[in-house]
Residue frames as a rotation matrix with the C-alpha (Angstrom) as fourth column:
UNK 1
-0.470 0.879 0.084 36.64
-0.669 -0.292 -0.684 72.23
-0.576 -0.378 0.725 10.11
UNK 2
-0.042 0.218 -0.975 35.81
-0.955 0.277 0.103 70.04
0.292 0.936 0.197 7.02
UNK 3
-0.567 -0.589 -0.576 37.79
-0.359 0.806 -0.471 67.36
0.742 -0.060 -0.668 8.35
UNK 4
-0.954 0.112 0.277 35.70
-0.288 -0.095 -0.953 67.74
-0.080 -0.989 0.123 11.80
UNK 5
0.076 0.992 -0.097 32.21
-0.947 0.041 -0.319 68.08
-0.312 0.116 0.943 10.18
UNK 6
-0.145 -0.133 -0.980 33.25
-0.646 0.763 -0.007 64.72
0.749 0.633 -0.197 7.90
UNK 7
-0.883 -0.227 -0.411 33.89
0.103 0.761 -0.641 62.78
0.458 -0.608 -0.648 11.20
UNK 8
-0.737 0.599 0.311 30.62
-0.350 0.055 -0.935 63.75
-0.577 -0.799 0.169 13.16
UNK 9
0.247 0.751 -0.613 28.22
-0.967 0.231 -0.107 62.90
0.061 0.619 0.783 9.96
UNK 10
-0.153 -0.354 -0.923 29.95
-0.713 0.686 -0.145 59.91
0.685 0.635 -0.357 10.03
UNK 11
-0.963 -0.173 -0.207 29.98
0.101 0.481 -0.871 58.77
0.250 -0.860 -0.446 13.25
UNK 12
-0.446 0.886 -0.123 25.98
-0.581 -0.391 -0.713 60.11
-0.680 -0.247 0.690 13.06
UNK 13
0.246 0.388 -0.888 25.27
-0.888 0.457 -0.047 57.80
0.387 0.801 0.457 10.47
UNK 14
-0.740 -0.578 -0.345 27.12
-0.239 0.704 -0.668 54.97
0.629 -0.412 -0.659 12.35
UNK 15
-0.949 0.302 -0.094 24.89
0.206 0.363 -0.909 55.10
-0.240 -0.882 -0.406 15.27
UNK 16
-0.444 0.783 -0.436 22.17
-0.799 -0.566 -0.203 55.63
-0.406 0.258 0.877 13.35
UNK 17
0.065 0.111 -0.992 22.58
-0.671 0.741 0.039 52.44
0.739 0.663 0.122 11.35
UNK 18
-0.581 -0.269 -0.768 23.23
-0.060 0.955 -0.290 50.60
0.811 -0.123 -0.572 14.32
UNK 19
-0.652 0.624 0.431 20.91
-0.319 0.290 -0.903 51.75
-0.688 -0.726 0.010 16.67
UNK 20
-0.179 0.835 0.520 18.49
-0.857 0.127 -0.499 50.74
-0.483 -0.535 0.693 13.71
UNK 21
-0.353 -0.161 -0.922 19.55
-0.279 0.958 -0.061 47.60
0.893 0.236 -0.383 13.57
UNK 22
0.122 0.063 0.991 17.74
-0.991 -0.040 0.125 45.83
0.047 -0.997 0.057 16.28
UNK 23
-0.824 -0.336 0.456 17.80
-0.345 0.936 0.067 42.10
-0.450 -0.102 -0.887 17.14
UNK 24
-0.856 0.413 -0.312 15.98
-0.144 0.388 0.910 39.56
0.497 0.824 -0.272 14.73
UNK 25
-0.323 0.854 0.407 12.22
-0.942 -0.248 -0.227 39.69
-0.092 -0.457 0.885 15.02
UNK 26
-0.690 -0.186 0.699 10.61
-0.123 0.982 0.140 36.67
-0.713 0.010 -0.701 15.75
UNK 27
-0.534 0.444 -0.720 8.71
-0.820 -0.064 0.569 35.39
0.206 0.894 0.398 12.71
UNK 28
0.202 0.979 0.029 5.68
-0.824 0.185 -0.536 33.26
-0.530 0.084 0.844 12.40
UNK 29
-0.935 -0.243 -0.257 6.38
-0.348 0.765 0.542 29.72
0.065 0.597 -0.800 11.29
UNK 30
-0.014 0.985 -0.170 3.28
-0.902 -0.086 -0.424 28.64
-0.432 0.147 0.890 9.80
UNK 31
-0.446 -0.413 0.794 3.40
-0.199 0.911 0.362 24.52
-0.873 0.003 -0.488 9.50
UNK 32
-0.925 0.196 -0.327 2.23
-0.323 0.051 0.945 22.87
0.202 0.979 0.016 6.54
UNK 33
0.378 0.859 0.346 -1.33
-0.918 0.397 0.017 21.96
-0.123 -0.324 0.938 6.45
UNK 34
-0.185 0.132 0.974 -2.01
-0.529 0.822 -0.212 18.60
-0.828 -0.555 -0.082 7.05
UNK 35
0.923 0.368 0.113 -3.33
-0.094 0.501 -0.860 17.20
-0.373 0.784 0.497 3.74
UNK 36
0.604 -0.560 -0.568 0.41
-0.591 0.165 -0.790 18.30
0.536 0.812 -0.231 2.45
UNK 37
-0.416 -0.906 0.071 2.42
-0.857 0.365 -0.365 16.57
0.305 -0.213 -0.928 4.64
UNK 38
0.322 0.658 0.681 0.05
-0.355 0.750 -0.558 13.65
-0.878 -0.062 0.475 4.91
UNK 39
0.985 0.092 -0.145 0.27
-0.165 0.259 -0.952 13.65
-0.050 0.962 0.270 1.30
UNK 40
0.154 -0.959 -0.238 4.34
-0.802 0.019 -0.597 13.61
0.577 0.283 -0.766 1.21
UNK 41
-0.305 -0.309 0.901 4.42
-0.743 0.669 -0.022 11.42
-0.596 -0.676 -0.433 4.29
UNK 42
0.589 0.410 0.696 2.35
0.006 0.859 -0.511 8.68
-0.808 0.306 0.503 1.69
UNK 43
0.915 -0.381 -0.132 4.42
-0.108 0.085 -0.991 9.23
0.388 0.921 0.037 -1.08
UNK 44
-0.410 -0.912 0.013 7.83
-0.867 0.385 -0.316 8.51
0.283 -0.141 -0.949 0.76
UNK 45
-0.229 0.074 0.970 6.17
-0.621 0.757 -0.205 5.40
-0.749 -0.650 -0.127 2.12
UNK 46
0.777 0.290 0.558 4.86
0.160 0.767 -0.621 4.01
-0.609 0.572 0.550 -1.27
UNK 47
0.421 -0.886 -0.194 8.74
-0.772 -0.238 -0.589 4.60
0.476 0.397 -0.785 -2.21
UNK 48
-0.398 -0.848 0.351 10.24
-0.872 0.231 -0.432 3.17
0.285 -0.478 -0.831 0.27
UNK 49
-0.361 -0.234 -0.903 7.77
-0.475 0.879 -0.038 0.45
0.802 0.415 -0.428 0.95
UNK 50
-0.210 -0.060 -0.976 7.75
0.864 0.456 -0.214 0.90
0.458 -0.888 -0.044 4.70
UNK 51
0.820 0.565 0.088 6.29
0.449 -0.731 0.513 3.14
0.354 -0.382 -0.854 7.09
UNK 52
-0.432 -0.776 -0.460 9.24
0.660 0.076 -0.747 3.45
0.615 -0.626 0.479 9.74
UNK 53
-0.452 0.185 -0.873 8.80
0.887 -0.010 -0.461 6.57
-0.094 -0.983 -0.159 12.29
UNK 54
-0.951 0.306 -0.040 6.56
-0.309 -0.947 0.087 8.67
-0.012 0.096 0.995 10.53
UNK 55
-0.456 0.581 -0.674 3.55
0.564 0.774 0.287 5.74
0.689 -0.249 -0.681 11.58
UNK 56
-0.414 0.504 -0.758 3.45
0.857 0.496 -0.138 7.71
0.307 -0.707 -0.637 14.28
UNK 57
-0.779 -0.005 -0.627 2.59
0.121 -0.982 -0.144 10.96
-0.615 -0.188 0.765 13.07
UNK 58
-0.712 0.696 0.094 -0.22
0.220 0.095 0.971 9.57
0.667 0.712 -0.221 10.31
UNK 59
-0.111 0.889 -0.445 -3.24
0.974 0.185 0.127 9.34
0.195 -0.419 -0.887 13.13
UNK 60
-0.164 0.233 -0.958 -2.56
0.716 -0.640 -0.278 13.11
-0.678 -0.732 -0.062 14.04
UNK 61
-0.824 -0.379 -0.421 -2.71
0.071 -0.807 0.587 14.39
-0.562 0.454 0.691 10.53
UNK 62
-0.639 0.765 -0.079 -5.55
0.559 0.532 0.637 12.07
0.529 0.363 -0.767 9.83
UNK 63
-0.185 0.594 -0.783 -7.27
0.919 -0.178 -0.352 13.76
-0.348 -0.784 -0.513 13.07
UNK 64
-0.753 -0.176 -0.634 -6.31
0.015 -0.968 0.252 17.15
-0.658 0.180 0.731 11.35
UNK 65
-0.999 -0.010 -0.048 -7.86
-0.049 0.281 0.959 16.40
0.004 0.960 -0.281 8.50
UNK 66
-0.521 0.827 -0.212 -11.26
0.683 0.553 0.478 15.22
0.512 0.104 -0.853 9.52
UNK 67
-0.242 0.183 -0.953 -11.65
0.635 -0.713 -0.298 18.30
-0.734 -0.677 0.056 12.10
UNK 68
-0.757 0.008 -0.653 -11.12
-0.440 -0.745 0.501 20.22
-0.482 0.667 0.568 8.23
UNK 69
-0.424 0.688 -0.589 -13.24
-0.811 0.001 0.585 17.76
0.403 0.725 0.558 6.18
UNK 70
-0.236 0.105 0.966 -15.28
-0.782 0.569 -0.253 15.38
-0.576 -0.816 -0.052 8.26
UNK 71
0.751 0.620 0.227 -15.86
-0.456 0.735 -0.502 13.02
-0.478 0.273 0.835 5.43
UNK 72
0.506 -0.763 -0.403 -12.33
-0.437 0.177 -0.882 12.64
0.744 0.622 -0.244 3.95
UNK 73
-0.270 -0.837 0.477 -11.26
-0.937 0.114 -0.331 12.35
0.223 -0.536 -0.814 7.10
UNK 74
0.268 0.778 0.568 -13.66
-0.818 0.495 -0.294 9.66
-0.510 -0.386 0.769 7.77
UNK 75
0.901 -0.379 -0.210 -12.54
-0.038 0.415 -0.909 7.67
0.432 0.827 0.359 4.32
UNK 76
0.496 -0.853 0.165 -8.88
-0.574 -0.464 -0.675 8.36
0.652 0.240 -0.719 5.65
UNK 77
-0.023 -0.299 0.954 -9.27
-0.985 0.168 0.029 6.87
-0.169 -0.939 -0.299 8.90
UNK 78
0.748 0.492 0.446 -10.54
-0.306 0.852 -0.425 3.77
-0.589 0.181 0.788 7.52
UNK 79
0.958 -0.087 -0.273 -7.78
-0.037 0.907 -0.420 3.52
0.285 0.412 0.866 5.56
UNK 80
-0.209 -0.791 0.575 -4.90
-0.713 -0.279 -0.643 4.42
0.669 -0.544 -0.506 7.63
UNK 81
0.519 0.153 0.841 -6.61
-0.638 0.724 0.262 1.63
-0.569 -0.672 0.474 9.90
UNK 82
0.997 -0.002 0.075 -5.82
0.059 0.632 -0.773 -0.80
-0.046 0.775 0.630 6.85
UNK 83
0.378 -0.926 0.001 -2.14
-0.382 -0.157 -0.911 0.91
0.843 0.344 -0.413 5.87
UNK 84
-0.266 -0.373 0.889 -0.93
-0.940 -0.103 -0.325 0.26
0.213 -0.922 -0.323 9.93
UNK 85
0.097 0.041 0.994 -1.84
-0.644 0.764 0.031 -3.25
-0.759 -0.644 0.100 9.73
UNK 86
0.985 -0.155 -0.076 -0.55
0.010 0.490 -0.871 -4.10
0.172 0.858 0.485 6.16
UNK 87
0.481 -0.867 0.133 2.41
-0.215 0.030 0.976 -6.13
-0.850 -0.498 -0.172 5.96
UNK 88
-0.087 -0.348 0.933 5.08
0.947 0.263 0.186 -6.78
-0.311 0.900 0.307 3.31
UNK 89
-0.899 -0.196 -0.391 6.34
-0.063 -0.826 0.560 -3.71
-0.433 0.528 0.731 0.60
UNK 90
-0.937 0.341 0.080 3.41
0.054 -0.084 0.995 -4.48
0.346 0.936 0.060 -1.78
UNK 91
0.072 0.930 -0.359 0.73
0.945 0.051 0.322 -4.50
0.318 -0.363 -0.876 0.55
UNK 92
-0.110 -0.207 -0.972 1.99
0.590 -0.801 0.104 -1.19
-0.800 -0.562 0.211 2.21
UNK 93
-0.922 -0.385 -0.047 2.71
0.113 -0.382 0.917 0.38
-0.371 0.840 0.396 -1.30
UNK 94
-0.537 0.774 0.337 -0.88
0.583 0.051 0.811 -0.59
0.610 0.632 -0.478 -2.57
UNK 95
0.374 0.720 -0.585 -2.71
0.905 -0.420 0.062 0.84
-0.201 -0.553 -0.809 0.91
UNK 96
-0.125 0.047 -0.991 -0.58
0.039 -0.998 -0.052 4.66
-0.991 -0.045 0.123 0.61
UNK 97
-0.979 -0.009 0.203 -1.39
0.195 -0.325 0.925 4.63
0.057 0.946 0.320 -2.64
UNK 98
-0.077 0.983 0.166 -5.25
0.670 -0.072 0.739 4.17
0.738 0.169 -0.653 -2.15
UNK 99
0.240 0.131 -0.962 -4.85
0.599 -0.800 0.040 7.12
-0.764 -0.586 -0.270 0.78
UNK 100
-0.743 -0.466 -0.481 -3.11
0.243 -0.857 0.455 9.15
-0.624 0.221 0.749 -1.42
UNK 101
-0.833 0.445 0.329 -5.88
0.146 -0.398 0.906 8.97
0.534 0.802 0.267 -3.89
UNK 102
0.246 0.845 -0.476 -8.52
0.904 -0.022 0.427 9.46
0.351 -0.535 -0.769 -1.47
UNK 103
-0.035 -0.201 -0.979 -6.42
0.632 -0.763 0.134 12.37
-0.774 -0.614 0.154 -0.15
UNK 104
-0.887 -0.010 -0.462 -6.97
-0.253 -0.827 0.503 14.39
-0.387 0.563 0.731 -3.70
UNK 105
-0.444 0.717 0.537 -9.98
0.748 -0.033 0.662 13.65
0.493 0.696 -0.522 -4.30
């Protein structure tokens, strides 16, 4: 009888634990805001010198931006016009720097 009662608690706890286990819930990914990955995207470029294929993701964070602060963004666009048509490492390098400091101020 012991031996009997031992197996059904058990096997009641089993399906207990696994019915409440259910499949993973989906979770909310919540992107960075714009200003931070604006703000990383300029600091790998005034590393590296060079824009490469993240050029073409500056105008939509810029757009983000200006929708949040219409006068940074405003300052931003103006130079992101400037960074996208500087050539050479030191000219690139000098323009995400002056975004980046426009982007904390």
């Amino acid at each position: 009888m012991k031996f009997t009662s031992r197996i059904v608690i058990t096997l009641g706890l089993a399906v207990v634990g696994f019915v409440g286990c259910s499949e993973n819930a989906p979770v909310a990914v919540t992107p960075p805001p714009a200003i931070k990955t604006l703000e990383v995207a300029l600091d790998e470029i005034n590393k590296a010198g060079q824009m490469g294929s993240i050029a073409d993701e500056l105008p939509r964070l810029v757009e983000e931006i200006k929708v949040a602060d219409p006068d940074k963004g405003a300052a931003l666009e103006k130079d992101l016009g400037e960074l996208l048509a500087a050539r050479g490492g030191a000219a690139v390098r000098a323009k995400a720097k002056a975004m980046s400091t426009t982007l904390t101020k």
